[in-house]
N, C-alpha and C positions, 0 to 999 in steps of 0.2 A: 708747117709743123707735121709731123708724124700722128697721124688721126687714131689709127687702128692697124694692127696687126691680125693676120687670118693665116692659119696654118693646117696642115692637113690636106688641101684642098689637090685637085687631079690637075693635069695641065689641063681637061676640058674643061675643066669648073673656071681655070683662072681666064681663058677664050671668053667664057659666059660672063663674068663679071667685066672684062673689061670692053666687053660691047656692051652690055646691059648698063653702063655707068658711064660712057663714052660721051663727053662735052658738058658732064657736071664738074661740081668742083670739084671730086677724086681723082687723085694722078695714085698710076699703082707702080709700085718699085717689086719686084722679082729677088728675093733674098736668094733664089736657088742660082740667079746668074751672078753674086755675087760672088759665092762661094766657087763656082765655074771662074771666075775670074783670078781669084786666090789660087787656086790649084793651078791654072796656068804661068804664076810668077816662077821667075826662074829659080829664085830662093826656094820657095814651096818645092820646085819640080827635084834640085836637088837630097833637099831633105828624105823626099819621098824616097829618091833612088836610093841615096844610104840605107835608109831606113830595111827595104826591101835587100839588098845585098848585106846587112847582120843579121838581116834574120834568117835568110838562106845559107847562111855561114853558119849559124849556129844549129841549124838541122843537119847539116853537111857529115858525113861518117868517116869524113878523113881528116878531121880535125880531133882533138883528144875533148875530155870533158874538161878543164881546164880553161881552154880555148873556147869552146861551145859556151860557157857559162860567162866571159869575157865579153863574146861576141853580141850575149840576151842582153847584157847589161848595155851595152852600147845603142841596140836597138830601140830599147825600152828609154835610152835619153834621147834617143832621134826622134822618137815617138812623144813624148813631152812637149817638145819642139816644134813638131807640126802643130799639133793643138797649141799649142802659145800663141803661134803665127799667125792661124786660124783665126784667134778670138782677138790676136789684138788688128788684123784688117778689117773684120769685120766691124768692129766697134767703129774704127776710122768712116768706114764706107757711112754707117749710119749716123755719126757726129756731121760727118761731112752733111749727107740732107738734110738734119736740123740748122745748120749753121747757113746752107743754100737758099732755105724755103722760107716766105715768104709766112707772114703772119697767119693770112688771112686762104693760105692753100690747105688742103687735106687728103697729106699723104697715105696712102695705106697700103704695109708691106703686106704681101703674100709669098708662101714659100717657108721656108722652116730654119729657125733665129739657133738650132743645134749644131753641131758638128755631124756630120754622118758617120763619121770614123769613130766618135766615141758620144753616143744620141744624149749624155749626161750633159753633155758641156754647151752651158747654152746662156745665152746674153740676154740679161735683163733690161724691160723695155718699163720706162717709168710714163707709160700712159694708162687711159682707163679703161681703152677698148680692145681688149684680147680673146680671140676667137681660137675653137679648134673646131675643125668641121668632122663631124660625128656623121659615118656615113659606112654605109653595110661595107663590111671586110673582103667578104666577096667579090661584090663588084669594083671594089679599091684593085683588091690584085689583079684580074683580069686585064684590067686596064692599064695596070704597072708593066704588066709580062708581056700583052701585045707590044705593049713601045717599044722595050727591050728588045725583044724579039725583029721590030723592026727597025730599030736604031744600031742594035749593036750585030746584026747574024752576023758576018766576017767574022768580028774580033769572039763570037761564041762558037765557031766553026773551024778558028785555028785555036781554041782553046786558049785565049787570052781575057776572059770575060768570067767573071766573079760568077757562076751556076748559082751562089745562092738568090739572086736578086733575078732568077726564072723559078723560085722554089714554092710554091704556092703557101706551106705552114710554114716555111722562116718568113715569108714576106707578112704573113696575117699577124702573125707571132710579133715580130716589128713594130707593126704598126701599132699592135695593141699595146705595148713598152712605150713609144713613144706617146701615145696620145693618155697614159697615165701620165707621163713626164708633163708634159704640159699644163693639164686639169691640177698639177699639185701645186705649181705655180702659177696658180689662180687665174688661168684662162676657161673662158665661157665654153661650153660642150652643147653647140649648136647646129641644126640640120642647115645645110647648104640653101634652101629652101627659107629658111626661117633667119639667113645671114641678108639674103636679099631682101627679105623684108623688113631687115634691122637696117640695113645701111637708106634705102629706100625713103623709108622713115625718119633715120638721120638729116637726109639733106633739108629739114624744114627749122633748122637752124631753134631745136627747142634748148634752153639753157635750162638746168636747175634753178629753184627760188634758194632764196640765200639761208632760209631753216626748212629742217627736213623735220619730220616725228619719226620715233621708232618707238616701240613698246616691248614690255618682256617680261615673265614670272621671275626673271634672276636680276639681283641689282649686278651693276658692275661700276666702275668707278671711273677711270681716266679715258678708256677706250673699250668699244665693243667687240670681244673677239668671236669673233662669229665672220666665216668664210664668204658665206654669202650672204647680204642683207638685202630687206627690204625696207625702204622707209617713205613715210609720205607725206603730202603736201596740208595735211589738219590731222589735228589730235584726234578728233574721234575715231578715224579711220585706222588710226595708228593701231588705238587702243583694241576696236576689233580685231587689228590681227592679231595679237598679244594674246587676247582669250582662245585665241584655236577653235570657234564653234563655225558650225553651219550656220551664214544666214545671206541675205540680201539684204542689199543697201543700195540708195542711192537720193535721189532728192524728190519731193513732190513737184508736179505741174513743171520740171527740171530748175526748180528756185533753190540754188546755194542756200539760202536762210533757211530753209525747210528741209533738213536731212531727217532720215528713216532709214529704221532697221526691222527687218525681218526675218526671228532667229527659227530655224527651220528645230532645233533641237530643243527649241521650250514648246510645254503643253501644259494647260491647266495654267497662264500664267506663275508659273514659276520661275522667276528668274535668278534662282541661285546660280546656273552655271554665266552667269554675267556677273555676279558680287564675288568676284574675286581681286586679291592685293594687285596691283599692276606698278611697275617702274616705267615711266611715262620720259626717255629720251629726248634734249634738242642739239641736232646736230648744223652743226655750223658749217663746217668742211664740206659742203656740196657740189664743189668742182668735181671728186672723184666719184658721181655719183650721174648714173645715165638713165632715161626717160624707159618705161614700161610703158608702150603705148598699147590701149583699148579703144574701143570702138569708138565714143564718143569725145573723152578726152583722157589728159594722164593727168594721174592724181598720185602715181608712185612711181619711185626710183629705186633702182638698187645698185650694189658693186661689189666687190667680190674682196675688194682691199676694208680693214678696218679704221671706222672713222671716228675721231676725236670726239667726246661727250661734251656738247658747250654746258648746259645743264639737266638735272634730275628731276622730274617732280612722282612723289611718292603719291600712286593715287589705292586709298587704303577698300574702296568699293567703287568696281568699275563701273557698275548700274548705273548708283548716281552719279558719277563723273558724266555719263552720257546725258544721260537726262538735264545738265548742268549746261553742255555743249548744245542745249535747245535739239536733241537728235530723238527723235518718235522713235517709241520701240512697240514694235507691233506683235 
């Protein structure tokens, strides 16, 4: 199956991961040789050429405007055409891994699921683990312009080679388009750094429990629209994060039966800012829902997809709902 998708990343990032994870259960697939493989087809190869001969036709000063105008419009459906072709190999190529792979594998693409030609068009991946690696722009292009530079000198020496992809504010400018595209479609905006310690983490085969809590000042009804959620594994815990205060929590002598709170923003025992209305979520749907891991153990989950409300409970003073859950509030 298709584990996770990671995008953004440098060719040295994808070296590092694929030694750093080398002999676990992750196989990595390379979306960017796909695409290298698509552009190679001879379909692909001609469309391109057309593509490229209307559009130099339609610059050309020895045609009329007429002709020029004929020639855009032909371009602009050759250019359709790629992108069609584009998205429907690429789709193939990735039906094809889930259809290859093996229940119990964990595939994980790296590489970028867009067209380059046109960074909008871009194939939806119905998992739960979507990364983009959020990483200084700076040292993004440096590392883009060396390769070029060393990949392509010839074809930039006989002036065959696209100058803007040596350009240091189109390439920053790019990336920073792209890695909007991505985050809108609800992928995680994570440090390279903090990917390794997610997947890391991952191989300890943690499952969500089959109800989750979530808490909220806002009722909502069938599903929670909210981009990113957090939800967790007991109510009380839920409920705190609902209230938004400063405090600590956790258990005495480390006994589950014995939970404790300690709100940093009450003095004088007053706990008005805990008596407040709460809508008190149970979410069923916990397959699209992946482990926050903390020092000791995970007690929350989040996703970034909206999940189904199995039920409601209206809790009208959250104080005493705590107090209720046997939770000491200090």
């Amino acid at each position: 199956m298709i584990y996770a998708h990671i995008a953004g990343l440098t060719q040295n990032q994808k070296i590092i991961l694929y030694e750093k994870f080398n002999g676990t259960k992750y196989s990595f697939r390379d979306l960017d040789d796909y695409t290298d493989n698509i552009l190679m087809d001879l379909t692909m190869d001609k469309l391109l050429n057309k593509y490229e001969f209307y559009t130099e036709k339609a610059k050309s000063l020895d045609v009329t405007k007429a002709q020029a105008k004929q020639f855009l419009i032909k371009s602009r459906e050759l250019n359709l055409k790629i992108n069609e072709f584009w998205k429907t190999r690429m789709e193939f190529y990735i039906n094809e891994l889930n259809k290859l792979s093996e229940d119990n594998s964990y595939i994980i693409l790296v590489g970028y699921i867009n067209f380059y030609r046109n960074i909008r068009l871009m194939i939806k991946l119905d998992i739960r683990t979507k990364i983009f690696i959020d990483y200084n722009t700076d040292l993004y292009t440096k590392e883009i312009i060396e390769s070029n530079l060393n990949l392509y000198h010839n074809d930039i020496v006989n002036g065959q080679f696209n100058l803007q992809l040596i350009d240091p504010d189109y390439l920053i400018k790019r990336r920073q388009s792209i890695q909007s595209i991505y985050i809108k479609n609800m992928y995680d905006n994570k440090s390279f750094d903090e990917t390794i310690v997610y997947l890391s983490n991952s191989l300890q085969d943690v499952i969500a429990p089959p109800l989750l809590f979530y808490a909220s000042k806002y009722k909502y009804n069938t599903k929670i629209p909210i981009k990113d959620i957090t939800a967790y594994t007991e109510e009380w815990t839920a409920i705190i994060s609902g209230l938004n205060i400063k405090c600590i929590k956790g258990y005495d002598d480390n006994d589950i039966k014995k939970p404790f709170l300690q709100c940093l923003d009450i003095v004088d025992d007053d706990y008005s800012k805990l008596e407040q209305k709460l809508y008190l979520y149970v979410l069923s749907d916990t397959i699209m829902f992946a482990p926050i891991y903390t020092k000791n153990y995970i007690y929350k989950y989040k996703t970034s997809k909206q999940p189904k409300i199995e039920k409601i409970i209206e809790i009208e003073n959250a104080y005493l709902k705590l107090l209720e859950y046997g939770v000491k509030v200090i």
